[in-house]
N, C-alpha and C positions, 0 to 999 in steps of 0.2 A: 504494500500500500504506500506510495507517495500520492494515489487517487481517494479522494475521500467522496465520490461521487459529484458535486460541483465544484472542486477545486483538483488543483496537482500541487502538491508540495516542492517545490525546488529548493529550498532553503531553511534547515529548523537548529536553533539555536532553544536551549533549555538547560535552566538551574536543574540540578541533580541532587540528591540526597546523600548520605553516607556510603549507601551499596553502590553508587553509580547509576541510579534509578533517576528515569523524565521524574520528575517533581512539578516544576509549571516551565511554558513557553515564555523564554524573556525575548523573540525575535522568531518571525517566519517570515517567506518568502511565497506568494503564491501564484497559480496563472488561474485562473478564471476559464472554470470547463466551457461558458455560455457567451463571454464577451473577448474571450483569450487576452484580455489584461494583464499584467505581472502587479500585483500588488504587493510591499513591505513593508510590515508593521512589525514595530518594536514598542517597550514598554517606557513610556506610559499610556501610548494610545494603543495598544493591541489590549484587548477585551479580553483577562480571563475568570474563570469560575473555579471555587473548588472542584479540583478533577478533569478541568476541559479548559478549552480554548475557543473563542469565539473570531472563526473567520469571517471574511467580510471583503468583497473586489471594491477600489477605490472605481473603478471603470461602469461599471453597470449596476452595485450596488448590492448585489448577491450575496445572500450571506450562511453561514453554516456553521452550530453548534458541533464542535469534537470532542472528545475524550481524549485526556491526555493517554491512556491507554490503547486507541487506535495509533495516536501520533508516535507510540514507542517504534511502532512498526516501520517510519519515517526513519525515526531517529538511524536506526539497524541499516537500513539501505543508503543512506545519507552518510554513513560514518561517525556516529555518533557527535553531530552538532557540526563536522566540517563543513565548505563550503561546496557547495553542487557545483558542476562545470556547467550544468542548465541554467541556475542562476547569475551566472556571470555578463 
C-alpha cells in the first residue's frame, strides 16, 4: 500500500516510538488519485487524530481519513521515512 484508495503516498515522514513503531505522521507527500495533484503537508497544518492521519489534495480538495496503521505499510515500502525518488 503507498495507494490508500484516493490518494498515492510518495513521501511519509513519522515520529516513532521506543520499538521503532509509526507513532503519528509529522510530514507526507501525496498525488491525488482524482485531480493527480502532488500535495505536502507537514505539521502544523497536516491534520492528525489519535491513530490516523487526515489526508487532504490542496488541488481538488479531496480528502481521506487513514490509520496510522495502514500508513505503516507506506512506511515499509518507502524505507522507513526516506525520501521517494517519486516525490522528488
Amino acid at each position: 500500500m503507498p495507494d490508500t484508495g484516493l490518494f498515492y503516498v510518495l513521501d511519509l515522514d513519522a515520529a516513532r516510538d521506543r520499538d521503532g513503531k509509526l507513532d503519528r505522521v509529522t510530514a507526507i507527500s501525496v498525488r491525488c488519485n482524482h485531480c493527480k495533484h502532488v500535495t505536502h503537508s507537514k505539521a502544523p497544518q497536516l491534520q492528525t487524530m489519535p491513530g490516523g492521519t487526515l489526508l487532504a489534495c490542496a488541488g481538488c480538495g479531496e480528502r481521506q481519513a487513514v490509520s496510522n496503521a495502514r500508513l505503516v505499510e507506506c512506511d515499509h515500502v518507502l524505507g522507513a521515512g526516506r525520501r521517494s525518488p517519486e516525490a522528488a
